[in-house]
Residue, then its C-alpha position, 0 to 999 in steps of 0.5 A: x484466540x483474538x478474532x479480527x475483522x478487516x474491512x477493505x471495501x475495495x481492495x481485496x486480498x484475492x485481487x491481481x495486483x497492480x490492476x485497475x484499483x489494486x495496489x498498496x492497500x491490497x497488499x496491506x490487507x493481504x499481508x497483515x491477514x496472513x501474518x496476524x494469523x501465524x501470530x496466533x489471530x482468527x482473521x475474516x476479511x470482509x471486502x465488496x463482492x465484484x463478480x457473481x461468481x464469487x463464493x461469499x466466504x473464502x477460505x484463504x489459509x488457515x484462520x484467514x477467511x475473506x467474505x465477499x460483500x454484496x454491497x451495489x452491483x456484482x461487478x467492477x465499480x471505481x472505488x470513488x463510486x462505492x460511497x453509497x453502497x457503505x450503509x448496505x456493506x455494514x448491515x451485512x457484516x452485522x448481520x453476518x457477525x449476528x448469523x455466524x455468533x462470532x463475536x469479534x474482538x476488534x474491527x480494523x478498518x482499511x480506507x476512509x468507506x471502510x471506516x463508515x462500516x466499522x462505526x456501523x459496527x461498533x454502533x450496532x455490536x458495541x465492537x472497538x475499531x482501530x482506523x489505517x486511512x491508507x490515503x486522505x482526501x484533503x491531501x489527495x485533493x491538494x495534490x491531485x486536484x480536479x483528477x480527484x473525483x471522489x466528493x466533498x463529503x469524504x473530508x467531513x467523513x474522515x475528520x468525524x471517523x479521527x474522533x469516533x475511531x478507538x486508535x488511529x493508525x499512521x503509516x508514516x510521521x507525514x501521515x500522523x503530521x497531515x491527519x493532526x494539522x489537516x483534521x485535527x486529529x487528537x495525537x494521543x490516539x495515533x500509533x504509527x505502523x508502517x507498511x512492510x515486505x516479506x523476505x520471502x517474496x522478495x529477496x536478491x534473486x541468484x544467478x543471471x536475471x538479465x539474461x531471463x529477461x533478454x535484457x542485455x548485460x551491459x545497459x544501465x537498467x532503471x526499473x519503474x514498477x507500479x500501477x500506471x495511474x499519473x499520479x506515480x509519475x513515470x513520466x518524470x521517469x521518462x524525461x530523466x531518461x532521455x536527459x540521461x541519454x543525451x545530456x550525460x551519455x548513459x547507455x540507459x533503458x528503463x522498464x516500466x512493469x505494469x499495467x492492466x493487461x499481461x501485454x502493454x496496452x493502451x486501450x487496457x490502461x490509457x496512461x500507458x498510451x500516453x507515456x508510449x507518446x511522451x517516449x517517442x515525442x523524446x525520442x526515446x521509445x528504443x530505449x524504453x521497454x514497457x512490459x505490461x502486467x506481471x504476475x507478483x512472483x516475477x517481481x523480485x527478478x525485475x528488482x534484482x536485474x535492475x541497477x536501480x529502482x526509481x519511484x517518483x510520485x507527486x503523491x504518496x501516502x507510503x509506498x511499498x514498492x522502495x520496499x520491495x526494491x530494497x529487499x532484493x538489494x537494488x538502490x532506489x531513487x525516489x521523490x521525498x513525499x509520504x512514506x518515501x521519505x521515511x523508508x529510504x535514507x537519502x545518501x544511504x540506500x539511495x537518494x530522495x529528489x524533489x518530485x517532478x524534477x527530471x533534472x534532479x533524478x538524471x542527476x543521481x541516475x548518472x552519479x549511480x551509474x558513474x559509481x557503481x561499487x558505491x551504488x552496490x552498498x547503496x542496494x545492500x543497505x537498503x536490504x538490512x534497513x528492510x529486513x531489520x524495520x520493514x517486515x510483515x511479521x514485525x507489522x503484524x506485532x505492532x499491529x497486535x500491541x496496538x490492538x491489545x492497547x486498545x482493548x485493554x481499557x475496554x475489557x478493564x472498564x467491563x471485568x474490573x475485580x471488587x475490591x472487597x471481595x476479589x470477585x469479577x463483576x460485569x459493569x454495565 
């Protein structure tokens, strides 16, 4: 049995999605885990411990375990502060590594801190580590600019990490595209593997979901769902819904599901309360029904009760809430960056629009809701494109051909067969 270590310094499998830095990357972490186990994998996910009552190792299912780090302070840091605690994380995974005589085939590294620990690993153990970046600062900073705080330093980290990592995993050809003419990353050693969906979390949800979610029948609903963070973009969300109120007489509501707290609140999650003011500025606040944070098993009837699903960052590194939409069979519209750009086919389970352009979205927001018989078969394709290319189980598979590729010059270099005696013999 392969065992595997993941390191996601921030992002732990156990947190509540959508909170303040979990998302994506939580997910990911979680899902691979589960499903590389079911294909046969022992896995330890090792994250930061943030609370002192954190049991250090957690036995999450079977061959899955998540051991929390102590590395910095037992509680709640932002991920752009975590940088100096990375040297403390890696001595402990050695040792731990050492104390508990695992012997860990690979190290699959999640973020650009988690792959300074795995090069700590390697270096210490001699273990081969494969690199998923999940975002990358150059690309960050460009579109985020002075709202990116993490420093300097991590474009150095990341372009030194592209030659140090075994294999390099990209997550869509945008991504693989940035990391060679950004970083200079060498082509050879980058597989792209895409983020994915389970089926059986998310699928179309049967009988009437409206009516459980007090949500009258006959509106136009547009759902956004996601962490509140500017970078998503809802407020594009919110002047394309008033454009599509007043300009094109659409009787839309548009929910925003997410947030830091069950409830929508602003001192909980601050671009809550600045999208409630661009609501009302518009004149559209009755029209907008921000729910707060939901619990990850009432997402699908969000997605099945909504005519489409819209997700309109300005920077994405790949997105798997179109994913999710699309499972449950609702078309989606979404900004052609990143990910985005691959998972939905524009004119085929939805449409791409250019990012902050609210006059392009109210555009095919009224085109859906004037057809909505083509905008059905819009949501049933994107269902077959999930299924068929985007689901955890078939991520994990390629996860593991990458892993054995990467192994199998290693282990071929250590046991290589003597050819005059056919005799294993250990290389040094």
């Amino acid at each position: 049995m392969r065992k595997i270590a993941l390191i996601s310094e921030h992002a732990s499998p156990l947190a509540l999605i959508g909170s303040t830095d979990s998302g994506g990357q939580n997910v990911y972490v979680a899902q691979v885990a589960r499903h590389l186990a079911r294909q046969g994998f022992q896995v330890d996910v090792f994250t930061r411990r943030d609370s002192a009552s954190q049991a250090q190792v957690v036995e999450w299912m079977p061959h899955v375990r998540v051991v929390n780090v102590p590395a910095g302070p037992p509680h709640f840091i932002p991920k752009e502060a975590m940088l100096p605690h990375m040297e403390q994380f890696g001595r402990f995974v050695i040792r731990f590594a050492r104390r508990e005589k695992l012997g860990y085939d690979l190290v699959h590294a999640n973020f650009f801190m988690s792959g300074m620990v795995a090069q700590q690993i390697k270096e210490a153990l001699g273990i081969p580590f494969v690199m998923t970046f999940h975002a990358l600062g150059k690309v960050r900073r460009l579109c985020q600019k002075d709202a990116d705080v993490f420093p300097d330093v991590r474009f150095a980290i990341e372009e030194n990490l592209m030659h140090a990592a075994d294999r390099i995993i990209a997550e869509c050809p945008q991504d693989k595209l940035d990391m060679e003419s950004l970083y200079g990353a060498p082509s050879e050693r980058i597989d792209i593997v895409p983020c994915g969906v389970d089926p059986d979390e998310f699928k179309p949800v049967n009988g009437d979901t409206r009516q459980q979610l007090g949500l009258d029948r006959d509106e136009f609903v547009v759902l956004q769902l996601g962490r509140m963070v500017p970078r998503k973009g809802v407020d594009n969300v919110i002047r394309a819904l008033a454009l599509l109120r007043q300009q094109y007489q659409v009787p839309a509501r548009l929910l925003v599901v997410g947030g830091n707290a069950e409830r929508p609140d602003p001192v909980a999650t601050p671009e809550l309360g600045r999208l409630m003011g661009l609501a009302e500025s518009l004149g559209v606040t009755d029209a907008v029904t921000f729910t707060g944070q939901r619990q990850r098993e009432q997402l699908r009837y969000y997605y099945s009760a909504a005519n489409v699903f819209v997700t309109t960052p300005w920077y994405e590194p790949f997105g798997i809430t179109p994913l999710e939409a699309m499972a449950c069979g609702t078309p989606v519209v979404g900004t052609a960056v990143g990910g985005i750009k691959t998972t939905v086919v524009d004119g085929e389970t939805g449409y791409l629009v250019p990012p902050n352009a609210p006059d392009a979205l109210a555009e095919r927001l009224a085109w859906l809701h004037r057809h909505p018989h083509l905008a059905q078969r819009m949501g049933w394709s994107g269902m077959r494109r999930a299924y068929q290319h985007f689901t955890w189980n078939t991520v994990a598979s390629r996860l593991a051909d990458v892993y054995e590729r990467t192994l199998a010059p290693a282990e071929a270099f250590l046991f290589a067969p003597l050819a005059a005696s056919g005799e294993l013999s250990l290389r040094t």
